[in-house]
KEGU-905565 format. One record per residue (C-alpha): x, z, y. Coordinates in nm, 2 decimals, padded with zeros to 4 digits, m for minus. Layout:
BEGIN
(atom (X, Z, Y)) ...
REM end
This chain:
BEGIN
(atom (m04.50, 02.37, 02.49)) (atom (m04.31, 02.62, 02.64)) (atom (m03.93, 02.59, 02.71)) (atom (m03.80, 02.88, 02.60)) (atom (m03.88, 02.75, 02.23)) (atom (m03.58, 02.76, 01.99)) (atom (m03.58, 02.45, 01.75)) (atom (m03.64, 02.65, 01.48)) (atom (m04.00, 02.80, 01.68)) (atom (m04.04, 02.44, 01.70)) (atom (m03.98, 02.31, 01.34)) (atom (m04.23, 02.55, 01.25)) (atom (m04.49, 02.49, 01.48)) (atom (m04.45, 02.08, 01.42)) (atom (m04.44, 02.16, 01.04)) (atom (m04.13, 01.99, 01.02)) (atom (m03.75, 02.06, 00.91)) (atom (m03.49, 02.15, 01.15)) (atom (m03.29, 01.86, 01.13)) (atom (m03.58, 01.66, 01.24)) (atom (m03.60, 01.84, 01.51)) (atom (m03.23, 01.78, 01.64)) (atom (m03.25, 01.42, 01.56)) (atom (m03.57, 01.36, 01.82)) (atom (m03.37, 01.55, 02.08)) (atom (m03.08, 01.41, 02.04)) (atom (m03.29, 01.08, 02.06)) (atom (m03.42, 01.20, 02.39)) (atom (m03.09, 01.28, 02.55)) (atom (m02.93, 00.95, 02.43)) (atom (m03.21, 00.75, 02.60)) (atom (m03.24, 00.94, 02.89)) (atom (m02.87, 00.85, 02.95)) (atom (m02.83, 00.49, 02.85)) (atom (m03.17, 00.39, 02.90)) (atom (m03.18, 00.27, 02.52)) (atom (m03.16, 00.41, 02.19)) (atom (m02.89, 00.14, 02.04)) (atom (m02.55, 00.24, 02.00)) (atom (m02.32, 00.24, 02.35)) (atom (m01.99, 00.14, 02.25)) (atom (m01.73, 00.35, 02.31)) (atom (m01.42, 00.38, 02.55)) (atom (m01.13, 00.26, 02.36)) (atom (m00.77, 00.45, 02.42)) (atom (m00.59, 00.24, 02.66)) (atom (m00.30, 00.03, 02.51)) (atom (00.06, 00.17, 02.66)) (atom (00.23, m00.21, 02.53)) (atom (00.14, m00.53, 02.70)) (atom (00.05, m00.80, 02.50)) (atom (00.41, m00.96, 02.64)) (atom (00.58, m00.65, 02.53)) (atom (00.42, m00.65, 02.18)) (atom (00.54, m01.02, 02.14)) (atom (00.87, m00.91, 02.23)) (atom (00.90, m00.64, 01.96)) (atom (00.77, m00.87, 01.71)) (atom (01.08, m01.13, 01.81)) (atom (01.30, m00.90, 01.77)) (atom (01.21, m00.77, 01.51)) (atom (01.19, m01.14, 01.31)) (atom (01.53, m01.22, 01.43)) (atom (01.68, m00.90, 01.30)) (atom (01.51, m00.73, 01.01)) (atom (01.72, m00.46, 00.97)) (atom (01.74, m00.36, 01.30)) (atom (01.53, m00.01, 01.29)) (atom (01.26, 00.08, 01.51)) (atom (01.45, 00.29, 01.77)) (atom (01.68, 00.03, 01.86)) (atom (01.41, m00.23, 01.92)) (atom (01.27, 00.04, 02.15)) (atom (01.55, 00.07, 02.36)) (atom (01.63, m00.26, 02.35)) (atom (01.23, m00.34, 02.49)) (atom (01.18, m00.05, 02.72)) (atom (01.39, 00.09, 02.99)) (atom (01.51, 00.46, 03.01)) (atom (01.34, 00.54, 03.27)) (atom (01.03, 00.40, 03.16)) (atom (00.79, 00.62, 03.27)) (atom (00.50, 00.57, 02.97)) (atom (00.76, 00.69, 02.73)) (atom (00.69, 00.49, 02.45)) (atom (00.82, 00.64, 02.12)) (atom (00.99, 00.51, 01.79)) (atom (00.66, 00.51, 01.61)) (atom (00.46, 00.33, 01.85)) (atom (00.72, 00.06, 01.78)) (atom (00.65, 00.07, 01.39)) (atom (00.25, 00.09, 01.48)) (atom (00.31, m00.25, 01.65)) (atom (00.47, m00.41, 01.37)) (atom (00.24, m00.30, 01.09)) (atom (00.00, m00.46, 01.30)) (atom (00.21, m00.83, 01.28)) (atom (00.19, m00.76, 00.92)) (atom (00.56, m00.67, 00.92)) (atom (00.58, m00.34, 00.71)) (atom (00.95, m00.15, 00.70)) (atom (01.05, m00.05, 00.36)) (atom (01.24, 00.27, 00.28)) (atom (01.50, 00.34, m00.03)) (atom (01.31, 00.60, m00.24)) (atom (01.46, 00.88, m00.36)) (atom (01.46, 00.93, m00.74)) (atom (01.48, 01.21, m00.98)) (atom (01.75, 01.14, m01.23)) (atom (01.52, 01.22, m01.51)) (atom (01.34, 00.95, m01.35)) (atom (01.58, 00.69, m01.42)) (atom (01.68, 00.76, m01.77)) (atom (01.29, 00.73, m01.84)) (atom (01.23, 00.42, m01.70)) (atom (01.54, 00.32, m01.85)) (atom (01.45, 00.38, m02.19)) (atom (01.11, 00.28, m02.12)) (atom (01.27, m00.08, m01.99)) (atom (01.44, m00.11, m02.30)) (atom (01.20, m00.12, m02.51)) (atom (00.96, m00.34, m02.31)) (atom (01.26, m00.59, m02.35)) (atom (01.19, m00.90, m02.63)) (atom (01.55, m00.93, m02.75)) (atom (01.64, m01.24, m02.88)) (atom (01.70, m01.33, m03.25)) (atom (02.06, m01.31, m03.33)) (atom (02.17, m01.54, m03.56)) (atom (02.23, m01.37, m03.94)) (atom (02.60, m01.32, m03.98)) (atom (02.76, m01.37, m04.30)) (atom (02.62, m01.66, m04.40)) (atom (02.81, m01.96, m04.41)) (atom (02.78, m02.23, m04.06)) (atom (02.77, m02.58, m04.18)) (atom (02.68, m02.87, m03.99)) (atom (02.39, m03.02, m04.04)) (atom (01.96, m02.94, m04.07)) (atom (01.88, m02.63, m03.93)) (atom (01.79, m02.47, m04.27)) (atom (02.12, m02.52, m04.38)) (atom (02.27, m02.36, m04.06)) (atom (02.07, m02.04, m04.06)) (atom (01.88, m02.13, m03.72)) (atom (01.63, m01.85, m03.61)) (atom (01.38, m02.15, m03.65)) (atom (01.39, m02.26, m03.95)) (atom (01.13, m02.15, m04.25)) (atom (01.33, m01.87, m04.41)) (atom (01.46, m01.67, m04.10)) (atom (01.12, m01.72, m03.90)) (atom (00.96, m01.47, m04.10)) (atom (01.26, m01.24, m03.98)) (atom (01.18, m01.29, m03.64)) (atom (00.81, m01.28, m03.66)) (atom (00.94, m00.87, m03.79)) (atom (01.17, m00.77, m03.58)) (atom (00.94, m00.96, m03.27)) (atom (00.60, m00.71, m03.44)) (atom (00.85, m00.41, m03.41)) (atom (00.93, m00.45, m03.00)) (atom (00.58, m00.47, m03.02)) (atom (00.53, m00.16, m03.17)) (atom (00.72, 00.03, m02.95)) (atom (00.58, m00.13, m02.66)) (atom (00.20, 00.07, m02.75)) (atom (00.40, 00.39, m02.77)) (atom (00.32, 00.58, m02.46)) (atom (00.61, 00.77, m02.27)) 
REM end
């Protein structure tokens, strides 16, 4: 075949698609490289921490939570360091120990009265006792307990209507 041959000239001729086409050149090149056709692995980015250095922001982090990522890096690395190693490379090491920072949200104030009201009516309140019936000492039944026979079926109600308003959706 003759050089000059586009890969299209080629797909044709071979009675192949296109793609095809790239694939067993880009095959060729590959092997006539690395002298195989498995995957090379690649070069990695090289780490600006030490391991040392990573422990080290990990300790201090442990020892004082609250202690925010920019402190920690000035409290590691030196001012004149000359890798400059940022605030966020900080936080990248600690998400890798697992140790994730947490930030206050900010929330609309619609927000809260929704979940407010939506709270409240997840809430099981407890039975209050019926008033205006006499206390005396004794059974249960006599003292108007929320488990006795006659005011069970009241709670079984009033437990069916938080219920209720727990299916309605907001």
């Amino acid at each position: 075949m003759d050089r000059k041959w586009t890969y299209r000239k080629i797909a044709d001729h071979m009675g192949c698609s296109l793609k095809m086409v790239f694939n067993a050149f880009n095959a060729i090149t590959h092997y006539s490289q690395h002298r195989t056709s498995e995957n090379v692995p690649r070069k990695f980015r090289p780490r600006k921490t030490t391991p040392h250095e990573d422990k080290l922001i990990i300790r201090l982090a442990k020892k004082d939570s609250f202690k925010g990522s920019n402190l920690i890096r000035k409290e590691v690395f030196s001012e004149h360091d000359s890798r400059n190693v940022s605030a966020r490379l900080v936080r990248r090491k600690l998400v890798e120990a697992k140790l994730y920072g947490r930030i206050a949200r900010k929330i609309d104030e619609k927000l809260i009265c929704r979940t407010r009201s939506v709270n409240r009516n997840y809430l099981i309140q407890p039975v209050e006792p019926l008033s205006g019936r006499p206390q005396t000492s004794g059974c249960r039944a006599a003292n108007g307990h929320p488990l006795s026979r006659p005011y069970a079926d009241l709670r079984n109600e009033r437990r069916k209507e938080v219920m209720i308003d727990r299916n309605i959706k907001y």
